[in-house]
C-alpha positions as CSV (number, residue, x, y, z in Angstrom):
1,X,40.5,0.1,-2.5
2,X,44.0,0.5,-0.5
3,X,45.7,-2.6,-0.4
4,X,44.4,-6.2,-1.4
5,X,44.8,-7.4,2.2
6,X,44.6,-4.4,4.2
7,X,41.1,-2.7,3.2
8,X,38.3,-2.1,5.5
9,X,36.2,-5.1,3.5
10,X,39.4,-7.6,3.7
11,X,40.4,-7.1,7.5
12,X,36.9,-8.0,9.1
13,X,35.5,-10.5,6.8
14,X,39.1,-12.6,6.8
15,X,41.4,-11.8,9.1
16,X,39.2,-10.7,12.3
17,X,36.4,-12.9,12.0
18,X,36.7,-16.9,12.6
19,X,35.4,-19.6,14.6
20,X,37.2,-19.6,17.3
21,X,35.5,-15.9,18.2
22,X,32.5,-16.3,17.0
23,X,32.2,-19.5,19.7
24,X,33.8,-17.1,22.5
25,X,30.7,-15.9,24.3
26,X,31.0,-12.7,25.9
27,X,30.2,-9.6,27.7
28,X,26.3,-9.0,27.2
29,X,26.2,-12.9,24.9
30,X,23.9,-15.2,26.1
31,X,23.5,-18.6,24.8
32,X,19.9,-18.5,25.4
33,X,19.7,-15.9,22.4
34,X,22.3,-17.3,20.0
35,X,24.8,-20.1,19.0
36,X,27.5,-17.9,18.3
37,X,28.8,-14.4,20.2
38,X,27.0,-11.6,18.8
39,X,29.3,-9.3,21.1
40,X,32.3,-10.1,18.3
41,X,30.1,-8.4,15.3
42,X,29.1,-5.6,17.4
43,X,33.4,-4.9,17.9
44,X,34.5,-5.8,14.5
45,X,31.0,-3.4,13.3
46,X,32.6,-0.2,16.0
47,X,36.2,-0.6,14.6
48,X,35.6,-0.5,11.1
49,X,32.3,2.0,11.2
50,X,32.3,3.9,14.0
51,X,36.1,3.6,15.3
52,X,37.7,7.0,13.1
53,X,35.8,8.8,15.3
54,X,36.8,7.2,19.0
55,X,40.3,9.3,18.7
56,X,39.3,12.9,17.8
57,X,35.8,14.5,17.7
58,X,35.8,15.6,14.4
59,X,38.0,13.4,12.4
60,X,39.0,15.0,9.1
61,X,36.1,13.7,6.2
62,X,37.9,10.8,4.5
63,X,35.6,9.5,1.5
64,X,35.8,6.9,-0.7
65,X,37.3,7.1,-3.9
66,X,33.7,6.0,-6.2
67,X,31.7,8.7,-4.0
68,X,32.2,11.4,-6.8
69,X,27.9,12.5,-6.2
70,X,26.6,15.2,-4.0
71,X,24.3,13.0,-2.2
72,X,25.3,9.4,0.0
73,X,21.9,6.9,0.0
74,X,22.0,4.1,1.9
75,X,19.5,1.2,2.3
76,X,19.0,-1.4,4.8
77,X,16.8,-4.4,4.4
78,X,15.5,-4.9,7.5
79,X,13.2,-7.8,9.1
80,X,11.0,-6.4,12.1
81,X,10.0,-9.1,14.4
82,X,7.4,-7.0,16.1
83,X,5.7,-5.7,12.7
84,X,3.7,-2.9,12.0
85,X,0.0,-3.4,11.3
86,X,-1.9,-1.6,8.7
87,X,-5.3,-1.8,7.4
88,X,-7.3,-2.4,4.0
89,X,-10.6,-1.1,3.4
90,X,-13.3,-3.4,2.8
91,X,-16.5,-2.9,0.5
92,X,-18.9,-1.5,1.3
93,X,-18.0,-1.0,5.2
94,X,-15.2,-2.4,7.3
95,X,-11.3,-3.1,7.1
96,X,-9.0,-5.9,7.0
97,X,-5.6,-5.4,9.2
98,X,-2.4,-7.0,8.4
99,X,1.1,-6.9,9.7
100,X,4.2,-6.1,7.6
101,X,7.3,-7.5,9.0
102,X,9.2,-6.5,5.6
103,X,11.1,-3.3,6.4
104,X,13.8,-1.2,5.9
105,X,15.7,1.6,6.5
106,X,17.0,4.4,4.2
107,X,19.4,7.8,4.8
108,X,20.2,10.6,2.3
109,X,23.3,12.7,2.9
110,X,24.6,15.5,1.8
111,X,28.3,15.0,1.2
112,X,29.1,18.3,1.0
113,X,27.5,19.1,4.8
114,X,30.2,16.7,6.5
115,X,29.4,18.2,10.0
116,X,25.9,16.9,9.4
117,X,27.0,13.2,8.1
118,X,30.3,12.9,9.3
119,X,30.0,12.2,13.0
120,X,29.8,9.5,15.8
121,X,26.0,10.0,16.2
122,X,24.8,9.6,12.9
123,X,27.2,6.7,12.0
124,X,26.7,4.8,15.5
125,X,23.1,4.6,14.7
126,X,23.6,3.2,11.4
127,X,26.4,0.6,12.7
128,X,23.8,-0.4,15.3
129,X,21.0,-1.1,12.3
130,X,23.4,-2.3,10.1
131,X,24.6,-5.1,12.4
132,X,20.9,-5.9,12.8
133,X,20.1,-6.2,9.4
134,X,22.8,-9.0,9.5
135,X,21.5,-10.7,12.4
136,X,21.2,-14.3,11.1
137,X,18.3,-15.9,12.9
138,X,19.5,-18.2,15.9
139,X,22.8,-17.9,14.7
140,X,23.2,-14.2,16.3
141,X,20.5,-12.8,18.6
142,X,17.9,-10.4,17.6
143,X,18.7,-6.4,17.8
144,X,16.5,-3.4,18.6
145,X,16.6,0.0,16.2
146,X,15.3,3.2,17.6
147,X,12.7,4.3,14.4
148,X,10.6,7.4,14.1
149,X,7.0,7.8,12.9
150,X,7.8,9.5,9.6
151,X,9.7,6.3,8.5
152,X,6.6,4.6,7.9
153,X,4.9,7.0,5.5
154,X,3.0,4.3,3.6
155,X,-0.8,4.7,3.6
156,X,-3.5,3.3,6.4
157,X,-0.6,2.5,8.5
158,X,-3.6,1.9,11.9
159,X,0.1,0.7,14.4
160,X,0.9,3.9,16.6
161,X,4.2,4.8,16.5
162,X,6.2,6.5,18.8
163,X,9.4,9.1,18.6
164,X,11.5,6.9,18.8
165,X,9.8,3.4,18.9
166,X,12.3,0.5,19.7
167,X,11.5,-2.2,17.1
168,X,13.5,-6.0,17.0
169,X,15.1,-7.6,13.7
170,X,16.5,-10.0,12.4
171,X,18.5,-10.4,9.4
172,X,16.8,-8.7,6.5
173,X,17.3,-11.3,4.2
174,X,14.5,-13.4,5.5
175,X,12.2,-10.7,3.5
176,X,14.4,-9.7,0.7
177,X,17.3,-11.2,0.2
178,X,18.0,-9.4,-3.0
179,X,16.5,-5.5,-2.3
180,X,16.2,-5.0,-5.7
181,X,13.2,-2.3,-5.2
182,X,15.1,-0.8,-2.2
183,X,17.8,0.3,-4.8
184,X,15.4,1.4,-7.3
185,X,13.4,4.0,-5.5
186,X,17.0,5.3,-4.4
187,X,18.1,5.8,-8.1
188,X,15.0,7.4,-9.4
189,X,15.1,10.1,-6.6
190,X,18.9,10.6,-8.6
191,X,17.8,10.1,-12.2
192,X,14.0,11.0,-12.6
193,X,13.3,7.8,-14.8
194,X,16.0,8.7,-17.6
195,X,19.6,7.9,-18.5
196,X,17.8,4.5,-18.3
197,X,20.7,3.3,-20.9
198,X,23.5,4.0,-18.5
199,X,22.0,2.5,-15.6
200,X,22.8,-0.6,-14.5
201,X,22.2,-2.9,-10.7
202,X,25.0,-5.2,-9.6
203,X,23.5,-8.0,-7.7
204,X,26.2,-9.8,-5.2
205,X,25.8,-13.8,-5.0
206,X,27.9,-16.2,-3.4
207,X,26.5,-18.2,-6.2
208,X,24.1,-19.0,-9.1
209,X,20.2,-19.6,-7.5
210,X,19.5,-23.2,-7.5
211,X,16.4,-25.0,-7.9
212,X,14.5,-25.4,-4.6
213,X,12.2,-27.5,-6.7
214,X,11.4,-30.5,-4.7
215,X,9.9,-33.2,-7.0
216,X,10.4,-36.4,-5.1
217,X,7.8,-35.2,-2.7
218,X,4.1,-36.7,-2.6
219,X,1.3,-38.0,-0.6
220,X,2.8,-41.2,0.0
221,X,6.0,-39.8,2.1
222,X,4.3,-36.9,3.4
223,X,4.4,-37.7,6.9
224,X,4.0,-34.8,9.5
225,X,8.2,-34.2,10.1
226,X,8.3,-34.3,6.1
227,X,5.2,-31.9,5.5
228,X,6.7,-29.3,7.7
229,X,10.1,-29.2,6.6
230,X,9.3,-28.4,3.1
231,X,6.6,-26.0,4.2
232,X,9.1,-24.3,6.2
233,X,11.5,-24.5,3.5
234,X,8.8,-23.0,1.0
235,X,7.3,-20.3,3.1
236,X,11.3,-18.9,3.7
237,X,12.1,-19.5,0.0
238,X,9.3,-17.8,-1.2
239,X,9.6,-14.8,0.8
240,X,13.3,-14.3,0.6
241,X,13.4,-13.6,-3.2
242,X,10.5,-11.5,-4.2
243,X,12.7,-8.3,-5.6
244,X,14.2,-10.5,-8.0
245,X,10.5,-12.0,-9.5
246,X,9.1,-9.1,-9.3
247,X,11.8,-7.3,-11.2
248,X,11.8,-9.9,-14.0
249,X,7.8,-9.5,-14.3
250,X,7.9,-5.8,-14.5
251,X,10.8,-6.0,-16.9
252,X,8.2,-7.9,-18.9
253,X,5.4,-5.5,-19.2
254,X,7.9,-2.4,-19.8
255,X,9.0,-4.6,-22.5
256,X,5.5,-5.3,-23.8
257,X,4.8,-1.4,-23.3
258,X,8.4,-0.6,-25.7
259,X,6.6,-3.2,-28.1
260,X,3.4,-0.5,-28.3
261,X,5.4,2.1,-28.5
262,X,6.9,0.8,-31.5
263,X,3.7,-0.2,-33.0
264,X,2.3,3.3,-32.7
265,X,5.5,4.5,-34.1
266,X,4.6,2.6,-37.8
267,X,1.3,4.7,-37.4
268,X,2.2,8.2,-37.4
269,X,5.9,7.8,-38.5
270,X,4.5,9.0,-42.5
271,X,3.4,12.5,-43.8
272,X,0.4,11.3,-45.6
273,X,-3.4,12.6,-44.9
274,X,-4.4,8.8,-43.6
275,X,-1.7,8.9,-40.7
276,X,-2.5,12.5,-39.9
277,X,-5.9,11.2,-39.8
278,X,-5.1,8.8,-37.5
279,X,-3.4,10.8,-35.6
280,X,-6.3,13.6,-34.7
281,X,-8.4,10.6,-33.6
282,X,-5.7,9.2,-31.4
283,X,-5.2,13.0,-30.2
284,X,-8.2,13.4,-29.3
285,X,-8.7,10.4,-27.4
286,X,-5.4,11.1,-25.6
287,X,-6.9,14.5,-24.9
288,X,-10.0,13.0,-23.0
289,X,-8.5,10.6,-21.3
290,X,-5.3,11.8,-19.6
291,X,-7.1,14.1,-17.5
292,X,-8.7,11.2,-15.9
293,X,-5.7,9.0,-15.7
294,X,-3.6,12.1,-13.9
295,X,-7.1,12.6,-11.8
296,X,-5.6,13.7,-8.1
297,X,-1.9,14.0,-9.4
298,X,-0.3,17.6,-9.2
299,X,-0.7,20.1,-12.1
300,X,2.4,19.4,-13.3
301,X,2.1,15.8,-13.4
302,X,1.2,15.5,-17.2
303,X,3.8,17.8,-18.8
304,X,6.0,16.4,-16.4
305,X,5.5,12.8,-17.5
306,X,5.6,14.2,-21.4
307,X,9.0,15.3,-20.4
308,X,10.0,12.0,-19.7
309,X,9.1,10.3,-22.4
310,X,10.5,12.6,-24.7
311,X,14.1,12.2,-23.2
312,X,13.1,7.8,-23.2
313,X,12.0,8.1,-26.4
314,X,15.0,11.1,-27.6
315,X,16.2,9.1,-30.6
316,X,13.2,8.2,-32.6
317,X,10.8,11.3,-31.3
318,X,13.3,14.0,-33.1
319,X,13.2,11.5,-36.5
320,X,9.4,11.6,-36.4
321,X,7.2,14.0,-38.4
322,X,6.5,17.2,-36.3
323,X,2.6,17.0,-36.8
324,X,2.5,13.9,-35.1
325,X,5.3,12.8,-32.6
326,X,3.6,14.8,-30.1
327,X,0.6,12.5,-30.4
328,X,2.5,9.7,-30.5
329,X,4.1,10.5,-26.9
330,X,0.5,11.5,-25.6
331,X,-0.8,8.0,-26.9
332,X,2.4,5.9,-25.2
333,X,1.6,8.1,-22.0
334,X,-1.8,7.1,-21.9
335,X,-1.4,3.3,-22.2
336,X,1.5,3.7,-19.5
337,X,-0.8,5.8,-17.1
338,X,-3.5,3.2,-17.5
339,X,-0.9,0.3,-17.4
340,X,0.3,1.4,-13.5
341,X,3.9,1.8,-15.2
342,X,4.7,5.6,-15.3
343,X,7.4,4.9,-12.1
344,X,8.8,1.4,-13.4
345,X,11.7,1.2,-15.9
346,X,13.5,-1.9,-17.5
347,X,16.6,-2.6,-15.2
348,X,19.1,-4.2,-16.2
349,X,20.9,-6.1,-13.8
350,X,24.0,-7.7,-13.6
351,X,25.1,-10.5,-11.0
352,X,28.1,-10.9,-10.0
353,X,29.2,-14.5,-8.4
354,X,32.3,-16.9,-8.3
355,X,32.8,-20.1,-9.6
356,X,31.3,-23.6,-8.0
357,X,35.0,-24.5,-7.3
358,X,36.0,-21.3,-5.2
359,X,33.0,-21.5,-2.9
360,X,34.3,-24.0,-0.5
361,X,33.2,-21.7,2.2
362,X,29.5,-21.9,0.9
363,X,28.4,-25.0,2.8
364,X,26.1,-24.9,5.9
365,X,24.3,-21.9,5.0
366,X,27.4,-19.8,3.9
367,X,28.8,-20.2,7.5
368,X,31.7,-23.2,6.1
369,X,33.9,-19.6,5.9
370,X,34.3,-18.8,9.4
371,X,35.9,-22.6,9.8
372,X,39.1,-21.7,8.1
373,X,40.7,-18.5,7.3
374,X,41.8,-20.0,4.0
375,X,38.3,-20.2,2.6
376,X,37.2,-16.8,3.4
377,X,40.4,-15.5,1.7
């Protein structure tokens, strides 16, 4: 934010980084493990993370202009090369193990508690992950990140896991190249589901996705070399982008939920004995079958949810007729209970990308940049 050419994003993406370094293999680099010198990230990552706090012990807290909250997330995508294996029960006996290798790593601080956030320890870990998550395979070597069993909370985790286990990654992006869910569990631990209106996600691309459709291909040129480059170039194509699918088919049945809502809205949205009619069966319905749908879920789970819905639904529940817009919410809350869509929202996401033209430094995998300090600029 200070100065166009100066700022911590400016000086090590343009003016530190090139080539020339990158092919200067050093201190712990090893050929064996990379084509270019990992050791030059790992410096560039310690002065512009971790270097305020190499002169004093406590530097004075010095935050960013746009961090106006109480609370700092952060999110890592993370690929785990060793994996983590978990298990799924089988009917009627039995269980089926699989590996994740999709990880990640997140961190909430309090900004107000700078003693707590604000220190070499905490940040030299982070630089340490973050440089990992950025590890592009072959082109930088694999890094190990100290992790703790309570980071992997998920269920019928069977992988024992030690404090700390040393796990190896690679660059995230292999997994989820655009952590679309990563930032969504973030923002609803900040906004509970509402304000949906005001919320938006800025996706970063070097450029618009292009097709990886590969039509030419068929039986008669499918020779072995052939059949496992575009398997290759499936498999990694298919796995890199699953945020951004996912997101568009869950924006789809929120959508297809709003369109019920609506619907249900014409029904009870009138004062007249056949809607209030209609509205005691639905009630009543509602009243039998959200105990079931909130079976196991905290007491307060229901009138929690009802809460919810009543700020998403603000505008057109304080219009509606008294004797009814309470049944109206029940009967959305019951098809989005039984839908699996209480925790997902509509996002709207805007990406933010440059031009064909200005994307000289695009070619060979985004790496044409480091050629010429002209193109990075």
């Amino acid at each position: 934010m200070n100065g166009p050419t100066t700022n911590a994003f400016y000086q090590p993406w343009v003016a530190e980084i090139g080539i020339e370094r990158l092919l200067n293999l050093h201190g712990p680099d090893s050929g064996q493990k990379s084509i270019f010198s990992s050791q030059a990230v790992v410096e560039i990552s310690e002065k512009y993370i971790t270097g305020r706090y190499q002169s004093r012990q406590n530097p004075p807290p010095d935050p960013h202009p746009a961090l106006d909250a109480e609370n700092l997330k952060l999110g890592l995508a993370l690929a785990n090369l060793n994996g983590v294996d978990y298990a799924a029960r089988l009917q009627p006996s039995g269980q089926l193990v699989y590996t994740r290798f999709k990880d990640e790593l997140v961190r909430e601080f309090d900004v107000k508690n700078a003693a707590a956030a604000d220190n070499a320890d905490v940040w030299g870990a982070l630089r340490n992950a973050a440089v990992s998550c950025g590890a592009f395979p072959l082109a930088f070597k694999a890094v190990d990140v100290p992790r703790r069993a309570a980071e992997y909370s998920l269920p019928d985790r069977v992988s024992p896991i030690g404090n700390p286990q040393h796990f190896t990654y690679t660059d995230g992006g292999v997994f989820q190249n655009e952590p679309l869910s990563l930032a969504k569990r973030l923002v609803d631990t900040i906004d509970g589901h509402c304000g949906l209106e005001n919320r938006f996600f800025l996706f970063v691309a070097p450029a618009v996705k292009q097709s990886l459709a590969k039509a030419d291909f068929n039986h008669r040129n499918a020779d072995m070399l052939s059949t496992v480059k575009h398997l290759v170039g499936a498999v990694f194509g298919q796995s890199r982008f699953p945020d951004l699918l996912l997101a568009e088919e869950l924006n789809r049945e929120v959508q297809l939920l709003n369109g019920r809502a609506a619907g249900l809205k014409a029904v009870f949205d009138a004062n007249h004995p056949a809607a209030l009619a209609k509205a005691q069966t639905l009630q009543a319905a509602a009243d039998l079958l959200l105990p079931l749908l909130f079976a196991g879920a905290p007491a307060t789970a229901v009138n929690d949810a009802r809460a919810r819905l009543k700020n998403q639904f603000a505008a057109d529940y304080h219009k509606m007729e008294p004797q009814t817009r309470d049944t109206w919410i029940d009967s959305i809350l019951a098809l989005e209970r039984a839908a699996g869509l209480g925790d997902t929202d509509e996002m709207t996401i805007y990406s933010i990308i440059a031009e064909d033209a200005k994307l000289a430094s695009g070619e060979f995998v985004a790496f044409a940049g480091f050629f010429d300090r002209r193109y990075r600029a």
